[in-house]
C-alpha positions as CSV (number, residue, x, y, z in Angstrom):
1,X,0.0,0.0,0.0
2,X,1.3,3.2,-1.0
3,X,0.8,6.6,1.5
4,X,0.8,10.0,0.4
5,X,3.8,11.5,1.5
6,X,1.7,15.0,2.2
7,X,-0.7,13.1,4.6
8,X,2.2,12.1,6.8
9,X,2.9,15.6,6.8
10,X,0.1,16.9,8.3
11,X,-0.5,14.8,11.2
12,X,-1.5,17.0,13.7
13,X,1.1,16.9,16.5
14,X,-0.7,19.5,18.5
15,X,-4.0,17.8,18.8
16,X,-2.4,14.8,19.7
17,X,-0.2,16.1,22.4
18,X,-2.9,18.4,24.2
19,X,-5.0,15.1,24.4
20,X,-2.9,12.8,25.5
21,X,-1.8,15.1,28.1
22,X,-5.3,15.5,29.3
23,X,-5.6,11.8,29.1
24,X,-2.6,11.4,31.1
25,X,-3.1,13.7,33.9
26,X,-6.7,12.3,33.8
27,X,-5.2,8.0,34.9
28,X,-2.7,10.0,37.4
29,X,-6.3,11.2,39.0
30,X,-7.9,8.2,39.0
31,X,-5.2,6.5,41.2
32,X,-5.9,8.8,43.4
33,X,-9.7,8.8,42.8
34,X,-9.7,4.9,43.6
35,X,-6.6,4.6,45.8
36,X,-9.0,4.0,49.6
37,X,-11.9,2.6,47.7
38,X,-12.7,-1.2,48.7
39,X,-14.4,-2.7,46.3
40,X,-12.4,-0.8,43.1
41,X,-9.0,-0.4,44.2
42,X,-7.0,2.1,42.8
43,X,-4.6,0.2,40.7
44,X,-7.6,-1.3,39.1
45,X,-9.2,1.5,38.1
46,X,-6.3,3.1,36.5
47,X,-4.5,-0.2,34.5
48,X,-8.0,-0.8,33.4
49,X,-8.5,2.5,31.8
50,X,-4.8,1.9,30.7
51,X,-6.4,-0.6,28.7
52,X,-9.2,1.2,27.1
53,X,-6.3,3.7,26.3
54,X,-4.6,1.4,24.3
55,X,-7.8,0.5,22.2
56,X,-8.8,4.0,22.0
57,X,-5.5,5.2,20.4
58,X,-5.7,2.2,17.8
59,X,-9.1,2.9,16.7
60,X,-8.0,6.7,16.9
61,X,-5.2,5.5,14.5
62,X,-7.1,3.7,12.6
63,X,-9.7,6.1,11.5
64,X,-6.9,8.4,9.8
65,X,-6.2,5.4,7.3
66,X,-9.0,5.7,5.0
67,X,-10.4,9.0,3.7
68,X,-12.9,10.5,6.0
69,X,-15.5,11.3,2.9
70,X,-16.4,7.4,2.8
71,X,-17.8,7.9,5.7
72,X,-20.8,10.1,3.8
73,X,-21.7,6.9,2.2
74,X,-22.1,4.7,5.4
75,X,-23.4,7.7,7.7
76,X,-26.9,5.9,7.8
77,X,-26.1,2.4,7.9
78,X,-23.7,3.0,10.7
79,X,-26.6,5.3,12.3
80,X,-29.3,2.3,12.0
81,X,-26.9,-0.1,13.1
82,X,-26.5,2.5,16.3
83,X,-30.0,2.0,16.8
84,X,-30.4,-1.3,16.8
85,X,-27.7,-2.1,19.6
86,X,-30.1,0.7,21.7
87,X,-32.5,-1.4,21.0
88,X,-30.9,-4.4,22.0
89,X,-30.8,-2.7,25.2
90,X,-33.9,-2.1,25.9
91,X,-34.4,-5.9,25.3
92,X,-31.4,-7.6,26.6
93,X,-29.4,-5.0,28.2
94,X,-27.6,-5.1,31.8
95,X,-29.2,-3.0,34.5
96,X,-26.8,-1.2,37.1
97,X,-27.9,0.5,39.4
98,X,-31.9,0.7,38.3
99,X,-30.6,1.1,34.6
100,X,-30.7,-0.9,31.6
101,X,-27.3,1.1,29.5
102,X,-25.0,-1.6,28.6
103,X,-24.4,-4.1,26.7
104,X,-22.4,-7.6,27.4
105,X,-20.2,-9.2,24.7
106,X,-18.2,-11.8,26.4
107,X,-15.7,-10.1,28.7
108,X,-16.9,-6.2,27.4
109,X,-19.3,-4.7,28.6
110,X,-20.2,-1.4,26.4
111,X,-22.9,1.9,26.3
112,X,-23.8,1.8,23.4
113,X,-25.4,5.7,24.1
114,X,-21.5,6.8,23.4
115,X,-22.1,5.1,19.6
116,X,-24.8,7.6,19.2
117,X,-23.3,10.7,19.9
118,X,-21.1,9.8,17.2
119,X,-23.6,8.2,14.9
120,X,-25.5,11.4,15.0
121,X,-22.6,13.7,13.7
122,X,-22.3,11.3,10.9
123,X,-26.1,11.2,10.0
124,X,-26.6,15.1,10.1
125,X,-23.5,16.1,8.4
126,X,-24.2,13.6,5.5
127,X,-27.7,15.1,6.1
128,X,-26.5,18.7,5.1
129,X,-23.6,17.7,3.0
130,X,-26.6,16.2,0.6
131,X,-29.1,19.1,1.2
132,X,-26.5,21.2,-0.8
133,X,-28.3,24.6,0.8
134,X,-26.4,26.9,2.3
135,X,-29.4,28.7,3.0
136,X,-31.1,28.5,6.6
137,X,-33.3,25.6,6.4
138,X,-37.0,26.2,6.7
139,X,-39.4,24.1,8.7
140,X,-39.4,21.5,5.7
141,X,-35.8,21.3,5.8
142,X,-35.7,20.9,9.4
143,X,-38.0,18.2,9.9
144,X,-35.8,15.1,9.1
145,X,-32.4,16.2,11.1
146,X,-34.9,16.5,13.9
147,X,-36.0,12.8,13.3
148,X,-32.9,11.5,13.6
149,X,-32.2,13.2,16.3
150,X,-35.3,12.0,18.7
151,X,-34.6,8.3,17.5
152,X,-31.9,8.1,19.4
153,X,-32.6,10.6,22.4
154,X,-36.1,8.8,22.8
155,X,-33.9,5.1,23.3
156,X,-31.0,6.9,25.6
157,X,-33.7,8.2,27.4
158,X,-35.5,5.4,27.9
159,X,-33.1,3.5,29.5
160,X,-32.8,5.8,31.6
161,X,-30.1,8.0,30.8
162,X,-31.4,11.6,30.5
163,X,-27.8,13.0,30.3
164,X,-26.8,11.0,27.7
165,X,-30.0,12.0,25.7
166,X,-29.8,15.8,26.4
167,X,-25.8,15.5,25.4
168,X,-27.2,13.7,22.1
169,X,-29.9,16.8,21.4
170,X,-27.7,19.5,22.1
171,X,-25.1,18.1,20.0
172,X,-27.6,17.8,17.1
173,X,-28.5,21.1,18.0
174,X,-25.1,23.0,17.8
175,X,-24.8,21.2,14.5
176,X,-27.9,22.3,13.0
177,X,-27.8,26.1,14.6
178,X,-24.1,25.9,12.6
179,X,-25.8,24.9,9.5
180,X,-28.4,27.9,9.9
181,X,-32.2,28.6,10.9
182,X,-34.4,31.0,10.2
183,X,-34.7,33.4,13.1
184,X,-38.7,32.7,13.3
185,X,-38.1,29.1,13.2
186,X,-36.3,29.6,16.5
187,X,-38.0,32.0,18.1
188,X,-41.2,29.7,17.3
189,X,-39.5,26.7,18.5
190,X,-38.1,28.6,21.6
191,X,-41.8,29.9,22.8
192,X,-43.0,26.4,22.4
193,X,-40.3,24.8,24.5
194,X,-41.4,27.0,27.4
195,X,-44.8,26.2,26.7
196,X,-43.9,22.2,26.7
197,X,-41.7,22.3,29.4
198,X,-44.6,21.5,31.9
199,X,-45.6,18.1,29.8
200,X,-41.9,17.2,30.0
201,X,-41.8,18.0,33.8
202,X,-44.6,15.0,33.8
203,X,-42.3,12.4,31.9
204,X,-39.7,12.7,34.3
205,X,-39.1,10.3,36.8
206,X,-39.2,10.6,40.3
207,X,-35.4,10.6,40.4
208,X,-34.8,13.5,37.7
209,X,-37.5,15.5,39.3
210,X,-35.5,15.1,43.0
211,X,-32.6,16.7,41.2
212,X,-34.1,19.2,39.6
213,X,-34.9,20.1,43.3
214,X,-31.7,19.1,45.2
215,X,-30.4,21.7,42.4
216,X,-32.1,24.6,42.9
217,X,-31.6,24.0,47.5
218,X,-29.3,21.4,48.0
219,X,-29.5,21.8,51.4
220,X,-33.0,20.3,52.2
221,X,-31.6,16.9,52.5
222,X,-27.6,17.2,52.7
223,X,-27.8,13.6,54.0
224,X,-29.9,12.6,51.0
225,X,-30.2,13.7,47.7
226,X,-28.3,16.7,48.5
227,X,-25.4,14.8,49.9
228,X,-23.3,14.3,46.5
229,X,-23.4,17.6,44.9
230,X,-22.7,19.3,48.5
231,X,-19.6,16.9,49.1
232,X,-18.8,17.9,45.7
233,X,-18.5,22.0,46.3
234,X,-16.7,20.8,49.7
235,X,-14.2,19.3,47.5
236,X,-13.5,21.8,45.0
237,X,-13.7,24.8,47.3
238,X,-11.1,23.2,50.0
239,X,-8.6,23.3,47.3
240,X,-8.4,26.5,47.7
241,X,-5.4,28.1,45.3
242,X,-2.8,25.6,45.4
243,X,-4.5,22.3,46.0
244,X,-4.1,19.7,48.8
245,X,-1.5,17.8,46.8
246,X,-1.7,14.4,45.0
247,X,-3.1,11.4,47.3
248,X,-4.0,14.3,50.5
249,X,-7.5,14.9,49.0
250,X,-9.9,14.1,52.4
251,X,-13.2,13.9,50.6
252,X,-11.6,11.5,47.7
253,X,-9.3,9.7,50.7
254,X,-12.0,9.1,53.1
255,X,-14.3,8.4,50.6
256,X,-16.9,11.1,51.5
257,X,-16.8,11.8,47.6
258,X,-19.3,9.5,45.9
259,X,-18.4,8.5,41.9
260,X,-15.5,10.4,42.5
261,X,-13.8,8.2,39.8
262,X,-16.7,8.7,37.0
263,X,-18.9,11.7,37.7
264,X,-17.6,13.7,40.3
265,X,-13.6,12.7,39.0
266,X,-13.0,16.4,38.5
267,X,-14.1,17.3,42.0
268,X,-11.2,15.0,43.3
269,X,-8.5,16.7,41.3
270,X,-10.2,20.6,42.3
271,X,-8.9,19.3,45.8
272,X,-5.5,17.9,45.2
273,X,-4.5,20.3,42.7
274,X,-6.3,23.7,43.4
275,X,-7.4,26.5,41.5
276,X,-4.0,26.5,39.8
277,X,-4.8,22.7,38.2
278,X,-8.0,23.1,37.8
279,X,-7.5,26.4,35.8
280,X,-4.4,25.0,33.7
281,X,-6.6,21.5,33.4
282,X,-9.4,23.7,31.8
283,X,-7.2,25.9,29.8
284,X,-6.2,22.3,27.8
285,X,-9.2,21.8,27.2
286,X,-10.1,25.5,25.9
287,X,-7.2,24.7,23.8
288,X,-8.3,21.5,22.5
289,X,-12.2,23.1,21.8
290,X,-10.1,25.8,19.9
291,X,-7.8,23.7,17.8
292,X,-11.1,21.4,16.8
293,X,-13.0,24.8,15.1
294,X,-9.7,25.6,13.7
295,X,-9.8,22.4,12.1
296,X,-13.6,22.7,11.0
297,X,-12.9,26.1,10.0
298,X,-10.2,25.2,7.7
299,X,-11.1,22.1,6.1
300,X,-12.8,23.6,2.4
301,X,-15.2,20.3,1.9
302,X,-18.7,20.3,3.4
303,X,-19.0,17.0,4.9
304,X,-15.7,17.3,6.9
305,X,-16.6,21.0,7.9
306,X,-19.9,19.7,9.2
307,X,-18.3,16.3,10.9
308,X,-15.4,18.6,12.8
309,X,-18.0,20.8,14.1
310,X,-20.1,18.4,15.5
311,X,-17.5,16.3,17.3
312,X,-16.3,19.9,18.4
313,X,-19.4,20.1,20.1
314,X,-19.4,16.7,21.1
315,X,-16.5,17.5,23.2
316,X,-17.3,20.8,24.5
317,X,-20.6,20.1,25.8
318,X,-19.2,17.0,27.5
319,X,-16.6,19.2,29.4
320,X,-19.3,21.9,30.3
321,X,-22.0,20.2,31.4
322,X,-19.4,17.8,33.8
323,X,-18.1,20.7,35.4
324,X,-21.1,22.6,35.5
325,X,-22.8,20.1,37.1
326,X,-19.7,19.0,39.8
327,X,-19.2,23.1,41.1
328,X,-23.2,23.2,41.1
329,X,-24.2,25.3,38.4
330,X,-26.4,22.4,36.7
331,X,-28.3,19.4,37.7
332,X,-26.4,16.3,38.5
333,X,-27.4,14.0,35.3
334,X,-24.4,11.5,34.9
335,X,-22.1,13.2,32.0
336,X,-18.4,11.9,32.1
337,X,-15.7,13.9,31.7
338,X,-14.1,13.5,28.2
339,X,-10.7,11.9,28.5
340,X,-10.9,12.2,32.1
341,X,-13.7,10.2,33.8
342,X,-13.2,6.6,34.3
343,X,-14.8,4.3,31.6
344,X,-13.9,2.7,28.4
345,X,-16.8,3.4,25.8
346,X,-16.1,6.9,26.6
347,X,-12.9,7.1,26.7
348,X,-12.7,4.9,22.7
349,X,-15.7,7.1,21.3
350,X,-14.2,10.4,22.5
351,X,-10.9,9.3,20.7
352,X,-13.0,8.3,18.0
353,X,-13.6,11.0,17.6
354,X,-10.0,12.8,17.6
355,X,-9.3,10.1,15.2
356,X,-12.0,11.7,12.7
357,X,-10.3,15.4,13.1
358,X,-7.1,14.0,12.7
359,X,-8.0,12.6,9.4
360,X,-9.7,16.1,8.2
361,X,-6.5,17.7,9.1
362,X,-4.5,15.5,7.1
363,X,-6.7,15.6,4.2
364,X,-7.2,19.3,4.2
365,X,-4.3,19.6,1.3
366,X,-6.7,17.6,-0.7
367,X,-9.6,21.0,-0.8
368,X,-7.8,23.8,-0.8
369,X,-7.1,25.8,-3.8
């Protein structure tokens, strides 16, 4: 097999250094997240993820092989097959903890909720790529994207995973906002939400509703359904400036933290590492978000200008939501954080993921003029 010189090139170095370093720091915090913990010990929290590292990078490899634009072509199949795994959920899925989100194959146990935030991307960007408009889409036009997009929101939801679901529509969201809508269209739609939003309220469960609640006053049952988001503020705040240092965290040590090495795994390095690592932790991923539009912003073909943006968004709204919701500025819903949170399916999808900007970067030579 004979490589193009010019896409050897223009492998993006950057990208790939600013992730793994995130990546990095990410398994040094999950020793420490599961270092006292009985029943996940700390060295196997952070070999395993070690693991899913490996796999991650060689499908992240792997997916700068073959030109990205193929990927127009099996968009939908790869979106219906997507589909039916959340079905196969709902039918023979593995409940944890009251929910039915993975899937066993053998020894692997997968979401397959983190396939569909990248089998969305695909299906909307060959979506537009096909629409050929570069007009803001009307209601016509706006119809199917939506479709797709509540197929696989109304299965992530079902499971339950109403993170997982809202990450899914505000993906599809940023994605078609990029593309363009006519201002009425949103005003229309955003009158409507507010008007709806009391027949959602009666689709929640009991659960979602409680945190909706524990939200907006915590402190009406600290010992309850309070208790995780207030040991969460406890641990960022007493991190004050310079941290605690690594392994002297006293929430994550004494195990007053709960999910400390999924969820709540950036609430454990606010308190070892301060407002300094926090702030420098953050500023990677700033840099990261930046260097994705950079990408989408340079790339001259449609399809990959559509497929950066979205996992762009993928990305972002993963990190802002997580930390959002850990300092107490959003519900608790269960969003990891990218590259950071223990668990494998999130950790392979996310570097997917890099592995699809990677290969728009080192294509780009092929569009421009």
């Amino acid at each position: 097999m004979i490589i193009d010189r010019r896409l050897l090139k223009n492998i993006d170095w950057l990208l790939i250094i600013l992730v793994l370093a995130i990546v990095s720091i990410g398994i040094m915090n999950l020793y420490s997240a599961g270092m006292n913990q009985v029943e996940l010990r700390g060295a196997h929290l952070y070999i395993k993820q070690l693991y899913w590292l490996g796999i991650g990078l060689l499908l992240m490899f792997f997916v700068t092989t073959f030109d990205f634009r193929y990927l127009e072509k099996l968009a939908y199949p790869l979106f219906w097959f997507t589909i039916l795994l959340l079905i196969a959920v709902m039918l023979a899925g593995k409940t944890v903890a009251g929910s039915k989100r993975w899937l066993a194959l053998g020894p692997v146990v997968f979401q397959p909720s983190e396939l569909a935030k990248v089998a969305i991307i695909l299906a909307l960007a060959a979506h537009f790529f096909r629409l050929e408009q570069f007009e803001p889409v009307s209601w016509r036009e706006l119809a199917f994207p939506c479709l797709l997009m509540l197929l696989p929101f109304a299965l992530v939801a079902k499971q339950p995973d109403l993170g997982s679901a809202l990450l899914i529509a505000a993906v599809a969201a940023t994605m078609i906002l990029f593309v363009g809508v006519r201002w009425h269209i949103l005003v229309t739609l955003g009158v409507g939400f507010l008007a709806a939003s009391p027949i959602f309220w009666h689709f929640l469960k009991d659960y979602q509703k409680q945190r909706i609640f524990t939200f907006l006053n915590p402190e009406q049952d600290p010992l309850g359904s309070g208790y995780h988001i207030i040991q969460s503020k406890i641990a960022v705040g007493s991190g004050l400036f310079w941290g605690k240092g690594f392994l002297q965290g006293t929430q994550s040590q004494l195990n007053f933290l709960p999910e400390q090495h999924t969820d709540f795994v950036f609430s454990v390095f606010a308190e070892e590492w301060g407002f300094v690592g926090s702030a420098g932790l953050i500023l990677l991923y700033t840099l990261v978000i930046l260097w994705c539009l950079h990408i989408a912003s340079s790339c001259r073909e449609r399809f990959g200008n559509l497929l950066a943006v979205g996992i762009a968004a993928m990305i972002f709204w993963q990190i802002f939501i997580n930390i959002s919701m850990v300092t107490g500025l959003m519900p608790v819903v269960g969003i990891p954080l990218p590259f950071f949170s223990y668990g494998g399916s999130s950790l392979v999808v996310n570097l997917i993921g890099i592995g699809l900007l990677l290969n728009i970067r080192m294509r780009q030579f092929l569009f421009s003029s």
